[in-house]
FISEDREN-503888 format. One record per residue: residue in one letter; z, x, y of N, C-alpha, C, CB in turn. Coordinates in steps of 0.1 Angstrom, whole numbers, plus 2048, in hexadecimal, padded with zeros to 3 digits. Glycine has a CB too. Example, Ala and Ser with C-alpha at 12.3 -4.5 7.8 and 13.67 -1.06 7.14 Angstrom:
2
a84E8847C784E87B7D384E8847DF85A8717D3s8478807EA8478897F584F88180083988D7FA
END
This chain:
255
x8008087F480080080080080980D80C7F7800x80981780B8068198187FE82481E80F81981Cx7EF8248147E582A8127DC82381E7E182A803x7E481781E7D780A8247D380F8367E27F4825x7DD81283C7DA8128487DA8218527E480784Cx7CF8248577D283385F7CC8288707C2847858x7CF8348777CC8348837BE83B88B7D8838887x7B78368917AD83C89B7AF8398A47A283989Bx7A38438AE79F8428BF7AE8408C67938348C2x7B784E8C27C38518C67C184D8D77C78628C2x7C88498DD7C58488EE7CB8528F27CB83C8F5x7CB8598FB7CE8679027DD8629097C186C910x7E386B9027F58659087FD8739058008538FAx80487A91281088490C81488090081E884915x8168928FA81B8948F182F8958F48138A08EEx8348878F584188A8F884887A8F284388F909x8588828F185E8748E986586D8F886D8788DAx8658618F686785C90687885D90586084990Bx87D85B8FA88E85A8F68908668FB8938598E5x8918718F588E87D8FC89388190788587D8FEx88487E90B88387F91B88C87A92887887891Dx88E86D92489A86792C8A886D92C89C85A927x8AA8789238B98779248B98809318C287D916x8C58849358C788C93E8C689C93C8D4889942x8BE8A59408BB8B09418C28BC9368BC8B294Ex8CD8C29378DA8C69338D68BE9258E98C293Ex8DC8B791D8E28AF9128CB8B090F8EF89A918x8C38AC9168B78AE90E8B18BE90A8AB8A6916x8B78CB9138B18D59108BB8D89008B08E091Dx8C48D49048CD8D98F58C88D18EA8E08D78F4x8C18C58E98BF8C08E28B28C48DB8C18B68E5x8A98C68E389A8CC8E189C8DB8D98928D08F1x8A68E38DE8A88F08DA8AA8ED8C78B78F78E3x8AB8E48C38B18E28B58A58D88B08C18DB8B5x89E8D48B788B8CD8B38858D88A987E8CC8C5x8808D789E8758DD8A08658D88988788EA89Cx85B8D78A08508CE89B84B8CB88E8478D18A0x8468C088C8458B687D8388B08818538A987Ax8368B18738288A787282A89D86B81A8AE86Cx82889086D82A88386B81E87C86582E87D877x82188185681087B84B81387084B80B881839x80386684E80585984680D8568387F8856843x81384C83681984A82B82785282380F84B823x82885F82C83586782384085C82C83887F828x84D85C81D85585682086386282685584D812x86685E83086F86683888086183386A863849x87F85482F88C85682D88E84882289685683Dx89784281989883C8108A4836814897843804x8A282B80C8AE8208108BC8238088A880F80Cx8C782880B8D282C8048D48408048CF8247F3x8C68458068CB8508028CF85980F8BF8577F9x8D08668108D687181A8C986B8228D7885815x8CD86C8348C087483A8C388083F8B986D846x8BA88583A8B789383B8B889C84C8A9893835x8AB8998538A889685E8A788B8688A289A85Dx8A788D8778A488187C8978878808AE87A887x88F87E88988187F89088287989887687C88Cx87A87E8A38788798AE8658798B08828848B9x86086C8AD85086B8AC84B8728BB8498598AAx83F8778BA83887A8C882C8728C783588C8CBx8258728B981686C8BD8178648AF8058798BEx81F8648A681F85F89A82A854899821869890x82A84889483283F89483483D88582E83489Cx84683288184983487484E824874853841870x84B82086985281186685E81285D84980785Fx86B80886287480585B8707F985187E804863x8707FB84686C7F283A87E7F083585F7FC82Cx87A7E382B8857DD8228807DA81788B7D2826x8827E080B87A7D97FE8847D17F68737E47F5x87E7C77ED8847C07E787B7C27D78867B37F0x8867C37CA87D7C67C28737B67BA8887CF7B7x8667C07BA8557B47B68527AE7C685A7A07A8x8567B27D18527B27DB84A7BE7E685B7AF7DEx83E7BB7EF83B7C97F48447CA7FF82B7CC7F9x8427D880584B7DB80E84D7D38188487E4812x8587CB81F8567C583085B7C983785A7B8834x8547CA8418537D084D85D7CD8558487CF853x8697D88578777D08688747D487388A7D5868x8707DE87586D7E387F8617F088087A7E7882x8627FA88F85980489186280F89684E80189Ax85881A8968618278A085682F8A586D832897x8548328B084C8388B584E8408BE8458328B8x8498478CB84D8518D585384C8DF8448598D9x85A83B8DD8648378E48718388DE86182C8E8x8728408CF88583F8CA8858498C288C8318C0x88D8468B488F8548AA89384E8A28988618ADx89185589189284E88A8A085887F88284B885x8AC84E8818B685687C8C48528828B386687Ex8C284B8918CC8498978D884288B8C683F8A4x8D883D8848E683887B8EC84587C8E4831869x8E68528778F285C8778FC85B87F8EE866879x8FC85588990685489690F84A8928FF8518A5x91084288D91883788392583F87B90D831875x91B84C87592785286C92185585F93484986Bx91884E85D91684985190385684E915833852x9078578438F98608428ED85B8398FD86E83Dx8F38498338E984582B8DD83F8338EE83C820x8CF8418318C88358368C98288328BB837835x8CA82083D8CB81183F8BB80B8388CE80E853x8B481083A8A580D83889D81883389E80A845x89281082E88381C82D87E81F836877819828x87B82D83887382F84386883984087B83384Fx85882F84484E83884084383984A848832832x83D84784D83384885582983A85382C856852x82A83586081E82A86280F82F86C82781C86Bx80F83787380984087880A84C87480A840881x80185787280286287580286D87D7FE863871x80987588680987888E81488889280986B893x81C88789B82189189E83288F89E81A8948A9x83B8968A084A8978A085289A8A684E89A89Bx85A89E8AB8668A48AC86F8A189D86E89E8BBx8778B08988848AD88C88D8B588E8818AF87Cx8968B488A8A48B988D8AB8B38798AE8AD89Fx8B28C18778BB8BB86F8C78B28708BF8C486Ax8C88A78658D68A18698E28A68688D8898863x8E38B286B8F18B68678F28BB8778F28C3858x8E38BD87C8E48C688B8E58B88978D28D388Ex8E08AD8928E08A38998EE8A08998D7898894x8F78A088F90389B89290D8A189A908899889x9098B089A9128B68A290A8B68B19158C489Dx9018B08B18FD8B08BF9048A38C58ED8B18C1x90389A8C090C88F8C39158938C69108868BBx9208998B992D89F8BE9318A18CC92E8AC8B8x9268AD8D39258BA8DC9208AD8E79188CB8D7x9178A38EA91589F8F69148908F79098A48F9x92088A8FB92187F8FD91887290492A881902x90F87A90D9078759148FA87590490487E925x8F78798FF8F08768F38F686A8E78F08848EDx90086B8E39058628E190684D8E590C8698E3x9098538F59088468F98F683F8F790E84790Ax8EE84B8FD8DF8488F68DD8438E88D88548F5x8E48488E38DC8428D18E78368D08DF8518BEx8F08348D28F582A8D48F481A8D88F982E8D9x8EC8208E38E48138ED8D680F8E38DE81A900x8D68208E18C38218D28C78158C68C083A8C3x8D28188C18D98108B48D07FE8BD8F48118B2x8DA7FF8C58DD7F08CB8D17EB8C78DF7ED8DDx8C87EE8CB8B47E68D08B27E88C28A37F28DFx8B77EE8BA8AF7EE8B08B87E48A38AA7FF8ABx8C67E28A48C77D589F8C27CC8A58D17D289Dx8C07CB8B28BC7C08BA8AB7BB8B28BB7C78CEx8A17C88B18997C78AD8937C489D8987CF8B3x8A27C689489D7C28898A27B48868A07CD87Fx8AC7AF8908B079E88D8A07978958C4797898x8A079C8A48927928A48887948998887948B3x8847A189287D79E88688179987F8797A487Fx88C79687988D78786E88C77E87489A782866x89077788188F76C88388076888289676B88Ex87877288B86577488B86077087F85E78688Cx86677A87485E775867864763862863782859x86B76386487375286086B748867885750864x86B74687586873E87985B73D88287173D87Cx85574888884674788F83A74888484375489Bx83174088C82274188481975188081773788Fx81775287780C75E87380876387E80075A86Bx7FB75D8867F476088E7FE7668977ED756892x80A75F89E8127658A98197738A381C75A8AFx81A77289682278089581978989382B78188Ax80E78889080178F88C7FF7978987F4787889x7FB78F8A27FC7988AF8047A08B57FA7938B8x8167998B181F7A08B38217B18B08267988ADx81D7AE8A28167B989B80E7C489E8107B4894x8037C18A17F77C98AA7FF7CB8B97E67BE8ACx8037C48BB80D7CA8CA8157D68C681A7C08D0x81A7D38C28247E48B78217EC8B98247E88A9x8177EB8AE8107F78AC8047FD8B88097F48A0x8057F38C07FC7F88C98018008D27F57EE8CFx80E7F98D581B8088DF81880E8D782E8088E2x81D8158CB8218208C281282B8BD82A8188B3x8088238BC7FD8298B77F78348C17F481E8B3x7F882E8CE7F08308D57DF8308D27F68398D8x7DA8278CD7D08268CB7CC8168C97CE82E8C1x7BC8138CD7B98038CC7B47FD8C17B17FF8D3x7B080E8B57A98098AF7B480B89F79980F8B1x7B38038917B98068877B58058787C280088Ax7B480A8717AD80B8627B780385B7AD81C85Bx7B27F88577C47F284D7BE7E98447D37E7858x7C47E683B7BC7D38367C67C78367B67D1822x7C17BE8327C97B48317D67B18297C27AE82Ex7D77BF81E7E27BD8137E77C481A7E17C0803x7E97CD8227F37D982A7F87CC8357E87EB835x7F27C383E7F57B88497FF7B28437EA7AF84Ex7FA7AF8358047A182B80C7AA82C800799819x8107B782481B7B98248277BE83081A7BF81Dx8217C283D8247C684782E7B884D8187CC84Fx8277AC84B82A79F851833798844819796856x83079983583979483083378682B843794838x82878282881F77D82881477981F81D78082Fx80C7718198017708147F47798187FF765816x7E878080F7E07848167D677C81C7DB78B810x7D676C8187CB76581B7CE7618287C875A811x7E075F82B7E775D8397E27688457F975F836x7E277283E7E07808467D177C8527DA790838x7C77798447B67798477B576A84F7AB779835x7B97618497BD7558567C275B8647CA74B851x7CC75F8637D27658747C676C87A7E1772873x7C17758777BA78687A7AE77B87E7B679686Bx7A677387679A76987A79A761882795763872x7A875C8847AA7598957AF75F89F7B0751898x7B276789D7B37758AC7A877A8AE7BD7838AAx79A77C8A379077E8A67887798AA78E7818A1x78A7678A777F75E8AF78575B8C177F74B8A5x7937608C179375C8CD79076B8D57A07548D1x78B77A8CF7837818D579278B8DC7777778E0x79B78C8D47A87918D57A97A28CF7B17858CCx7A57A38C17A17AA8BA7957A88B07AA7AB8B5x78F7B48AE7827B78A97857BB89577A7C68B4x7817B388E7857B788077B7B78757907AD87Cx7797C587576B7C786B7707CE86075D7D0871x76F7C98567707D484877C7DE8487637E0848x7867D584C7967DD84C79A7E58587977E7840x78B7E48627917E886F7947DE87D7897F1873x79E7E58827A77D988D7A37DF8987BB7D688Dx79C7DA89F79A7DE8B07A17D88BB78E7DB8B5x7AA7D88C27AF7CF8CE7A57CE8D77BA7D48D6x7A27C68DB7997C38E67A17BF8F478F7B68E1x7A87B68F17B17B18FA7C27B38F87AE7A48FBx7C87BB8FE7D67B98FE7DC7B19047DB7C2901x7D87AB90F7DF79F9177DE79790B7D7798926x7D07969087CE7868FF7DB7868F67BF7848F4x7DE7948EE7E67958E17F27938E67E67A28DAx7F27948F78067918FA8067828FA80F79890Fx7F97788FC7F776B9027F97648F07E476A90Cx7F276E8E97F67668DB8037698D37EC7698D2x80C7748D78167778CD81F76A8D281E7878CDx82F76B8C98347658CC83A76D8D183775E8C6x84A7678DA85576B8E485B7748DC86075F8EAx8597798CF8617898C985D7918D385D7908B8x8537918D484B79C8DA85179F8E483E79A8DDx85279A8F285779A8FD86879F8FD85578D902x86B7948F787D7998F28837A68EF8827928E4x8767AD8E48797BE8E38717C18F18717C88D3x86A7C48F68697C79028787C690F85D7BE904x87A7BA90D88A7B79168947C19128927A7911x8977C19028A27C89018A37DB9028A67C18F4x8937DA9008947EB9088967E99188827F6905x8927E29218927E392A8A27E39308887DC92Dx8A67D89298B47D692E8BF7E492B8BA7C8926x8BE7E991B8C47F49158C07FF9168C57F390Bx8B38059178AE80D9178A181691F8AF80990Fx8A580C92B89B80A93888F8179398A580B947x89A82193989183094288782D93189D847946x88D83192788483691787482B91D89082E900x87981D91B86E81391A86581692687380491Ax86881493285F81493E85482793886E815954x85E82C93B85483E93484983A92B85F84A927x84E83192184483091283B82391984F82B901x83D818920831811926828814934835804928x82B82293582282293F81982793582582A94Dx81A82C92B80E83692780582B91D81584691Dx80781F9208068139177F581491C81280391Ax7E98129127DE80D9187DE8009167D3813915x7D87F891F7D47E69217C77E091F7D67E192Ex7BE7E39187B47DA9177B37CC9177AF7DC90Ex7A97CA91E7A67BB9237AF7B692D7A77B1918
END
C-alpha cells in the first residue's frame, strides 16, 4: 500500500523546518547543533506503534503520516507531519513508546536528532519544552477532529480535506497515487474514493488521470472540504502562530 503514492513538480520552497525556526535564537542554535541530516524515503517506516523511538525528525521537504492499524484492516490515516512540526514530540511526556505509526508519506528531506539527545535538550531549555508542549496540544487537537472527520462528513469533503494536507506538506500540485492508497488514507471503500475524485474533477477542482492528482484549484478545494480543515488551520494559529503563518506563506494557491 505504501508503494501507491510518490510526489511531483516539487514547488520551489526553503529548505527549513518552520517549528524550528520559530523558537528563539539561543534554545534553536543548540538545538540544530545536535541535527544531523536525513533522507526521508517514500514508505520507510520511522517509528511503530508500542516500540522505542529511536530518533525524532524534524521534515524540511518530506512529510510523514501518523497511521493506526487495526488487525484485517489497511492502514488509517490520523494525521500529517511536515516542515511545519516534528515527529517524536511524545518523548516529552516521558514516555519513549510510539503512540502511532509513522511512515514516510512523501519523500524528501530532514532534520534527526537522537532520542536520548532530544530529551536532554528539553531537560537544558525550557523555552523548548514549552514549544513541544503547545506542538503535543494541535496535534491531539488534530487527531480528535480526524475521528470526528472520518465519522461524520461526506467522502467528497474529506477528500479535499485530504488533498489540502498534503498540499501544505508536499509542496507540490501534482501527485502519483490510486484509488486503493485514497480508500485507505480516508478509511473507506475504493469505489467511495473514485465517486468523490469524479466529482472534484467534474467541478474542474482537481485533474485525475491514471492515478495522477493535479490541483487545479485550491480555493475551490477550501470551498469543498469540510470545517476540519479550517479548525486545524485555527488551532495552529491560536497555539502555534509564528510555526503556522512561516509554513503558509510558502503555501502556493492555484486558482
Amino acid at each position: 500500500m505504501w508503494q501507491a503514492m510518490t510526489v511531483t513538480a516539487r514547488r520551489s520552497s526553503p529548505m527549513v523546518n518552520t517549528f524550528i525556526q520559530s523558537m528563539p535564537p539561543g534554545p534553536r542554535a543548540r538545538l540544530l547543533a545536535h541535527c544531523t541530516p536525513a533522507r526521508l524515503v517514500f514508505g520507510d517506516l520511522l517509528c511503530d506503534l508500542g516500540k522505542p523511538i529511536r530518533h525524532v525528525h524534524f521534515p524540511l521537504t518530506g512529510f510523514i503520516s501518523l497511521v493506526v492499524t487495526v488487525n484485517g484492516h489497511r492502514p488509517l490515516e490520523m494525521g500529517m507531519i511536515g516542515n511545519e512540526g516534528m515527529l517524536g514530540a511524545t518523548l516529552a511526556l516521558g514516555i519513549g513508546a510510539a503512540p502511532l505509526q509513522a511512515v514516510v508519506q512523501g519523500g524528501g528531506s530532514a532534520l534527526r536528532m537522537p532520542a536520548a539527545q532530544f530529551r536532554l535538550q528539553l531537560r537544558e531549555s525550557p523555552q523548548l519544552q514549552r514549544m513541544v508542549n503547545r506542538y503535543l496540544y494541535v496535534l491531539i487537537e488534530h487527531l480528535t477532529q480526524t475521528a470526528a472527520c472520518n465519522s461524520f462528513h461526506e467522502v467528497p469533503a474529506r477528500l479535499a480535506r485530504w488533498l489540502l494536507m498534503t498540499h501544505d506538506r508536499a509542496h507540490s500540485d501534482r501527485f502519483q497515487l490510486t484509488h486503493l492508497y485514497l480508500a485507505g488514507m480516508l478509511g473507506v471503500r475504493r469505489s467511495a474514493v473514485t465517486i468523490a475524485a469524479g466529482e472534484l474533477q467534474r467541478r474542474q477542482l482537481i485533474r485525475y488521470t491514471r492515478g495522477k492528482i493535479t490541483v487545479l484549484s485550491r480555493s475551490g478545494l477550501e470551498g469543498a472540504c469540510c470545517k476540519c480543515y479550517a479548525a486545524g488551520l485555527d488551532t495552529y494559529d491560536r497555539r502555534l502562530p509564528v510555526s503556522w503563518k512561516m509554513q503558509t506563506q510558502n503555501r502556493s494557491r492555484p486558482g
